[in-house]
Structures are given as structure tokens and as C-alpha cells.
C-alpha positions as CSV (number, residue, x, y, z in Angstrom):
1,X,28.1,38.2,47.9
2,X,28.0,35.2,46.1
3,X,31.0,32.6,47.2
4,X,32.0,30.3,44.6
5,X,34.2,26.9,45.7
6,X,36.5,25.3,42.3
7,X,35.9,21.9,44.1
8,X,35.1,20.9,47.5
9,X,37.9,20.5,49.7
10,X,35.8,19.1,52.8
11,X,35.7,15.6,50.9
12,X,39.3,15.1,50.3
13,X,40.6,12.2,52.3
14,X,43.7,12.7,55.0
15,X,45.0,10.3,56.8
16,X,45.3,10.7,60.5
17,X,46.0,8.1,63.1
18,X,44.3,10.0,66.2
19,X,42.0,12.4,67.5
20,X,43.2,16.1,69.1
21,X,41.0,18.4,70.8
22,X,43.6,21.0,69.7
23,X,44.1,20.1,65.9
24,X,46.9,23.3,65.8
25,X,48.7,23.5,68.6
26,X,51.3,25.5,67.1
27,X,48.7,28.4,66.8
28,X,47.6,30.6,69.8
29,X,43.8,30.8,69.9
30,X,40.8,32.9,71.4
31,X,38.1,30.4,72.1
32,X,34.9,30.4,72.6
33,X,32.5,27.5,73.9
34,X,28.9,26.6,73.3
35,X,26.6,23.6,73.7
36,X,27.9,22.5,70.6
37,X,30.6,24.1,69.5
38,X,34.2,25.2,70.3
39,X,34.7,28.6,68.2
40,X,38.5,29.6,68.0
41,X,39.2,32.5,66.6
42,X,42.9,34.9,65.7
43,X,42.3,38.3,65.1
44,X,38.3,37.8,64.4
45,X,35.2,38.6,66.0
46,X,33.6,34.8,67.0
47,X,30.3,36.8,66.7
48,X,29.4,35.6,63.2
49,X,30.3,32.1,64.0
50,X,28.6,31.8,67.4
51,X,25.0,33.2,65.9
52,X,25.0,30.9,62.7
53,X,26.5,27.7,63.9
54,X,23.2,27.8,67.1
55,X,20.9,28.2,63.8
56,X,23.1,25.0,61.6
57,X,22.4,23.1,65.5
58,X,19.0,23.0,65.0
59,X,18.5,22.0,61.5
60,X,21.2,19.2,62.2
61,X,18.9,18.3,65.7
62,X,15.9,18.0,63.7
63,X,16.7,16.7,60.2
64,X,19.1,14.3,61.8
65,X,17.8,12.6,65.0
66,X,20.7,10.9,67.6
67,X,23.3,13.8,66.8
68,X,22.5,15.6,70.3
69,X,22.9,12.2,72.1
70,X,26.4,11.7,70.2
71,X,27.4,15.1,70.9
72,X,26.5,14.8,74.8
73,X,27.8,11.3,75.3
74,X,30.8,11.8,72.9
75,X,30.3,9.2,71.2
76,X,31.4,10.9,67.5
77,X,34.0,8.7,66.0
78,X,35.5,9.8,62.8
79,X,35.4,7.3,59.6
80,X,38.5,5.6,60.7
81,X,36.8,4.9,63.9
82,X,38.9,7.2,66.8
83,X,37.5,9.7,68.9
84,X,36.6,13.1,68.3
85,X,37.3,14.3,71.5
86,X,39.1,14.0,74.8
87,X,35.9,13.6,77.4
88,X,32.4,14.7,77.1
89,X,30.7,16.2,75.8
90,X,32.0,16.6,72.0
91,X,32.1,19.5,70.1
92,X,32.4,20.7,66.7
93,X,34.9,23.1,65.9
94,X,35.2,26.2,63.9
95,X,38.5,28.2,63.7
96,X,38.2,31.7,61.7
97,X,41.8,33.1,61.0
98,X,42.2,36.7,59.7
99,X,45.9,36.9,58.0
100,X,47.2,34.6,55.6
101,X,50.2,34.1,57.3
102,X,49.2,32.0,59.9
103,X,46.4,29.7,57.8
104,X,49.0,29.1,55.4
105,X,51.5,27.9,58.6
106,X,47.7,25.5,59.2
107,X,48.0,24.5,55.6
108,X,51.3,22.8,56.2
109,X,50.5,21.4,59.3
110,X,47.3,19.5,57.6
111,X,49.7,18.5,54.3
112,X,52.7,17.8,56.0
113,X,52.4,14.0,55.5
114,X,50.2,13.8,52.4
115,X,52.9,12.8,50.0
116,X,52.5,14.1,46.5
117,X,49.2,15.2,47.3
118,X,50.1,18.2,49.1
119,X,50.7,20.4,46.2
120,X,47.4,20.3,44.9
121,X,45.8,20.1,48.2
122,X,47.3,23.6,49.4
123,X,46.4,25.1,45.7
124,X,42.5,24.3,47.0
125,X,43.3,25.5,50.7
126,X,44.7,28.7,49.1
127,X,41.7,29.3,46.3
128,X,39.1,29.1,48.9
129,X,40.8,30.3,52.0
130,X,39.0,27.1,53.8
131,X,40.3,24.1,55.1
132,X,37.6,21.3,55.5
133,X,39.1,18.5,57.7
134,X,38.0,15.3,56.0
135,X,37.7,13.6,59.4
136,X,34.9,16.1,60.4
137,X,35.6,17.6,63.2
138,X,36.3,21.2,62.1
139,X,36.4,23.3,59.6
140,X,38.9,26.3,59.3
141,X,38.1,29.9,57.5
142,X,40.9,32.5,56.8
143,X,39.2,35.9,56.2
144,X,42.2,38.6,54.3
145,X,41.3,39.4,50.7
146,X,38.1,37.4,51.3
147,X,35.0,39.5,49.5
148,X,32.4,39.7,51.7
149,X,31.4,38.0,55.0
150,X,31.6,34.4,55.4
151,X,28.1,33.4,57.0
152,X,27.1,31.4,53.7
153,X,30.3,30.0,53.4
154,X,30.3,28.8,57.3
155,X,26.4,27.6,57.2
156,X,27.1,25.8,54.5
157,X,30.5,24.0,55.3
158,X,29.5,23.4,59.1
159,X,26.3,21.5,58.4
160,X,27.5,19.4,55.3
161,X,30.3,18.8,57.6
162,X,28.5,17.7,60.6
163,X,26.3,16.1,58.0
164,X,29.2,13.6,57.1
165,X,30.4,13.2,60.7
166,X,26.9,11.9,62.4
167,X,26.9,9.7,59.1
168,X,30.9,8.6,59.1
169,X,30.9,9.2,55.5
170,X,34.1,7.9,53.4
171,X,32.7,8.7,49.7
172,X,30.2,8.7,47.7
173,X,28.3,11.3,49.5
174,X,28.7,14.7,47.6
175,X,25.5,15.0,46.5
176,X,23.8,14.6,50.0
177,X,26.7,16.9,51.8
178,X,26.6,19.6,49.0
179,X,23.0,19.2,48.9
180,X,22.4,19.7,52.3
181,X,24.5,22.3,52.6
182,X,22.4,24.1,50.2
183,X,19.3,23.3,52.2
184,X,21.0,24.5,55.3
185,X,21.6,28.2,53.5
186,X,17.6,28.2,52.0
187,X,16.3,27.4,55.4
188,X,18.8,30.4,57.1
189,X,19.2,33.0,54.2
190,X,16.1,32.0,51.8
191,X,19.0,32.1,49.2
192,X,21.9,29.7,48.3
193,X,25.5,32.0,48.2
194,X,27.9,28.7,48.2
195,X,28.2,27.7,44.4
196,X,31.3,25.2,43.4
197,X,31.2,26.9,40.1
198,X,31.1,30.3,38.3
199,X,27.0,30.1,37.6
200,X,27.2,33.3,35.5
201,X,29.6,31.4,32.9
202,X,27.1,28.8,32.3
203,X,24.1,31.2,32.0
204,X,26.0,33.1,29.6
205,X,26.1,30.0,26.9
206,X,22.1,28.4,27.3
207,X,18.7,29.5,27.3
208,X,16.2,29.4,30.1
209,X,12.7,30.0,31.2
210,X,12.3,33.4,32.9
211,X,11.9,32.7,36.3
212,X,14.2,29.6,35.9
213,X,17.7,31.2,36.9
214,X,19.4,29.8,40.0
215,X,21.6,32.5,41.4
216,X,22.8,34.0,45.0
217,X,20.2,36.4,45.4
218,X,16.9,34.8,45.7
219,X,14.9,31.5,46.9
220,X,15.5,28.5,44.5
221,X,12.5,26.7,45.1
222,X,10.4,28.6,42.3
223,X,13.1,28.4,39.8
224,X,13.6,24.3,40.8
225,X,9.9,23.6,40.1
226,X,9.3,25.5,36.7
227,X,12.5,23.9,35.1
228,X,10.6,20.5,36.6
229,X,7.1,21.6,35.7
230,X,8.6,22.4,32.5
231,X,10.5,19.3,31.7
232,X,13.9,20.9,31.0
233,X,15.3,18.8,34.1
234,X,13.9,15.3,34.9
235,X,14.9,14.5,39.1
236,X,16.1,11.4,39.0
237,X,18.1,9.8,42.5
238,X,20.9,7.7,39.6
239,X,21.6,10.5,37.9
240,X,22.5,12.8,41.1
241,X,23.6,10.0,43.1
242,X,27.4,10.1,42.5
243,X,27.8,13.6,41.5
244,X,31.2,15.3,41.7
245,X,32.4,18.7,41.2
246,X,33.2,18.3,37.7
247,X,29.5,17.3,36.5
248,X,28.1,20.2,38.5
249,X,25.9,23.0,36.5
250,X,23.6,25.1,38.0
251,X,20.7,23.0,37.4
252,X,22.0,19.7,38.6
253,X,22.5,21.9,42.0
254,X,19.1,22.9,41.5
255,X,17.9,19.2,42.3
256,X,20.6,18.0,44.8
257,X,19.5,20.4,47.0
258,X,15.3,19.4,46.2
259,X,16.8,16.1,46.6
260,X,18.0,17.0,50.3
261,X,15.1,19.4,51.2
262,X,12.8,15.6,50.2
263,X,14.9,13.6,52.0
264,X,15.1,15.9,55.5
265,X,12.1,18.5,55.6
266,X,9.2,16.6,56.5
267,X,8.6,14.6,59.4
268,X,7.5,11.4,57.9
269,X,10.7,11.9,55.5
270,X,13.3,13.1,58.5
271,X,12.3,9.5,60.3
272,X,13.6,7.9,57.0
273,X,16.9,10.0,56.8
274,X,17.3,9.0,60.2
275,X,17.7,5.7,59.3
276,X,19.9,5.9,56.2
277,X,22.2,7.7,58.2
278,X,22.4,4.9,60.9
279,X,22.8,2.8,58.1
280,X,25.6,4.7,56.9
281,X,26.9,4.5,60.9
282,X,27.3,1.0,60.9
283,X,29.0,0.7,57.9
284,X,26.6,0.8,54.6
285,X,28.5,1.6,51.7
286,X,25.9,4.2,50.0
287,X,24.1,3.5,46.9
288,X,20.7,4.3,45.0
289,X,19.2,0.9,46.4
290,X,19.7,1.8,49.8
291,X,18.4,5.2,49.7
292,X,15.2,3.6,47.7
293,X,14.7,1.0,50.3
294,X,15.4,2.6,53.2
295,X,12.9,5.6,52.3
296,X,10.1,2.5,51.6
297,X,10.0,2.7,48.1
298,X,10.1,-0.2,45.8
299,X,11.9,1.0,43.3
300,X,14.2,4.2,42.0
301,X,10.9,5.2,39.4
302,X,8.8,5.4,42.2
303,X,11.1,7.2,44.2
304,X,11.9,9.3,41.7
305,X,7.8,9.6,41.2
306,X,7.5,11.1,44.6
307,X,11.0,12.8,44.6
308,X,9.1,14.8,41.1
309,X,5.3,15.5,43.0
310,X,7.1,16.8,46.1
311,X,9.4,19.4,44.0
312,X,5.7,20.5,42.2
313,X,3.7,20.5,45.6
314,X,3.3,22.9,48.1
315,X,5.7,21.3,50.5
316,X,8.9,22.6,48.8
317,X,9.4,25.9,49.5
């Protein structure tokens, strides 16, 4: 079942002035530890999370060198620079909430000092029964009048997540987070569910090439390369670099997520991503020049040169 997300709530900014290992100690919890995660669950099997968030682990261990180390020596530290946990070692956390009684009682407890934002915050909460904590420690999913299972929704949201907490990202990262939360599903499912808009809506008003249709069902790799190989979308890092919500269309999704699978698959690439997330660590504001130079090109069109011949070559898929 396909998921669809009106706009991403897991880069909205909250302030917070310090870390809890409990971020709702008003709720009572079932948890559930692993390595790398604390699962906390009310009224739902952990089963789902527990099996998914081992396979997000190791995509995150390999495309994103360090995290393991930051994990066991708890040394996370959120964008505003506090802890992300009490004592070692740190762990991400997922909370899965079956009624809407309680996530709505989270809901207040996450807007309760956002001012005139709150409004519009808990519409978002509410549309995608999700709360995405913009300091990256957790993610929340509420599961009544939810279609469908959320594994998609959970692969997704947990590695772009723990994408932006090894990097400390502040902004200017949705098209790496969404991206490589789209990587994360092809590499699990084959398929990408989590779409921030209705896809059907825009097929319904353009052409395309047979083959050339991006939808929940199927690998988009193939479809990617003949809209390349075709010419109907040109990859290019300026144009996806600064993407939000509102510019999405299923095409421009297409290539954020062949810009992510470039960027992390292969190892002589994963070194690279490496370091622009270090970069990104210590403080780097992100930007098309730093993504060129730190990936050793010497300029976006040759970039954008390899960024096109890996998309055609056998290496994305």
C-alpha cells in the first residue's frame, strides 16, 4: 500500500533545550532494546519495528562510516549540540502507538511551546499519523485508521532520520534525507511506497514513455534511466539541491533518490559521503560546491557528467 506524506514533518525545526532518554514520560510504554535501537511500543506488536530497523542499521553502517562508533560511545549530539542520551551506548528510538488518543496527548506534548506554530504543526502530525522529532532522536508512528502496514513508512523515516542525526543537519538537506530514504526502501522492498505527493494526480495530466512510470509497486531504477536515456529529465546536483516539498513531482523524486543511490552505493563513492557528512559534523553549511569538491570533482558539469553515466550504467540498479 502506497503511503503518501503532504510534506515532511521530520524537517520541521523544535526547539528544545535538553536531551531525555524518555521523550513522553506521561505515556506508559512496552520497550524493547536492541544494539541500536530502543523500540517502545502501546498496544502494538514491536515485531515490525525490531526486523526493519536491524535491516535500516546496516545500510546506515555501511553507506555512512563512524555511526557505529557514535552509537557505542554516545557521542550523538543533536544540531543544538546536547546529548542524545543519558550513558552509553546511544540509541535510536522508535515508538509505535495504536489509538489516537494517546498520540494526539504526544502531539501536545511536542507543540506545547511552539507558539503559533502549533496549529499547523499538529494538522501534519494528524495527516500522517507520524511525528518526526526534528532533533533526531526518534520518530513516533500512530497505527488506527492507518491503511496498510507501516514497514515503508518506518524504513523510510528511520534512516533519513538517522541520516540527519550522524550529519547534525539544520536545513537544507531534503533532498539527501528524502532521497535516502527512498534508497533505503529500493535496497529493502525493491520498491519505493513513501511518496510526499499523490503520484497518480500528476500522471493523470502528462505523457510518459512506457516503462517510465514511477509508482509503489515496482523498482525505479529502469524507469530513472529511460526518462535519462531519453532526455525527458536532465540530473543535475543545482537543480535537486534545495528541493522542498512543494517542487516535488514524481520525476524530480526519480533523481533525488539516483542522486543518493550515487552518492552512497559504491565503495569508492561511500568513502566520499563519509566525508561530506563529517563536513556537515563540524559545522558546513551544505551547498552544491561542497558536495562537488568533496566528491573530487572540479566542477558541478562534471559531477553532473558522472552523476548522468552512473544512472545509464550498470551500477544503478
Amino acid at each position: 500500500m502506497k503511503e503518501i506524506l503532504t510534506l515532511i514533518i521530520l524537517a520541521l525545526s523544535l526547539a528544545t533545550t535538553h536531551a531525555q532518554i524518555d521523550h513522553f514520560p506521561d505515556q506508559k510504554w512496552k520497550e524493547t532494546q536492541t544494539d541500536h535501537f530502543t523500540i517502545r511500543t502501546q498496544g502494538a506488536s514491536a515485531s515490525t519495528a525490531k526486523k526493519y530497523s536491524k535491516k535500516v542499521w546496516e545500510i546506515c553502517e555501511r553507506t555512512m562510516p563512524g555511526i557505529k562508533e557514535e552509537y557505542v560511545e554516545n557521542t550523538f549530539r543533536t544540531p543544538g549540540g546536547s546529548v542524545g542520551s543519558d550513558e552509553k551506548p546511544y540509541r535510536f528510538t522508535i515508538y509505535i502507538v495504536k489509538r489516537i488518543y494517546p498520540f494526539n496527548e504526544m502531539v501536545d506534548a511536542v507543540t506545547k511551546n511552539m507558539g503559533d506554530r502549533a496549529a499547523g504543526y499538529k494538522q501534519l502530525c494528524l495527516q500522517t499519523k507520524m511525528i518526526g522529532d526534528a532533533q533526531h532522536r526518534y520518530v513516533v508512528f500512530c497505527l488506527e485508521g492507518r491503511q496498510g502496514g507501516i514497514d515503508a513508512l518506518l524504513v523510510h523515516s528511520v534512516a533519513s532520520t538517522m541520516l540527519s542525526g550522524h550529519g547534525r543537519m539544520k536545513d537544507l538537506n531534503f533532498f539527501h534525507t528524502a532521497g535516502y530514504g527512498y534508497y533505503a526502501e529500493h535496497l529493502i522492498f525493491k520498491k519505493c511506497r513513501v511518496h510526499y505527493l499523490d503520484f497518480s494526480r500528476y500522471y493523470d495530466n502528462v505523457e510518459v514513455v512506457k516503462g517510465a512510470v514511477l509508482d509503489g509497486n515496482s523498482s525505479w531504477t529502469d524507469p530513472v534511466r529511460k526518462m535519462v536515456k531519453k532526455g525527458d529529465v536532465k540530473p543535475r546536483l543545482s537543480e535537486l539541491f534545495g528541493t522542498d516539498v512543494a517542487q516535488l513531482n514524481p520525476p524530480r523524486s526519480g533523481l533525488l533518490f539516483a542522486l543518493a543511490h550515487f552518492m552512497c552505493h559504491e565503495p569508492e563513492n561511500t568513502k566520499k559521503h563519509h566525508d561530506y557528512m563529517n563536513k556537515l559534523r563540524g559545522g558546513s553549511t551544505p551547498s552544491v560546491d561542497l558536495i562537488v569538491k568533496t566528491f573530487g570533482y572540479e566542477s558541478e558539469e562534471a559531477f553532473n557528467t558522472a552523476f548522468t553515466e552512473y544512472i545509464l550504467s550498470r551500477k544503478f540498479r
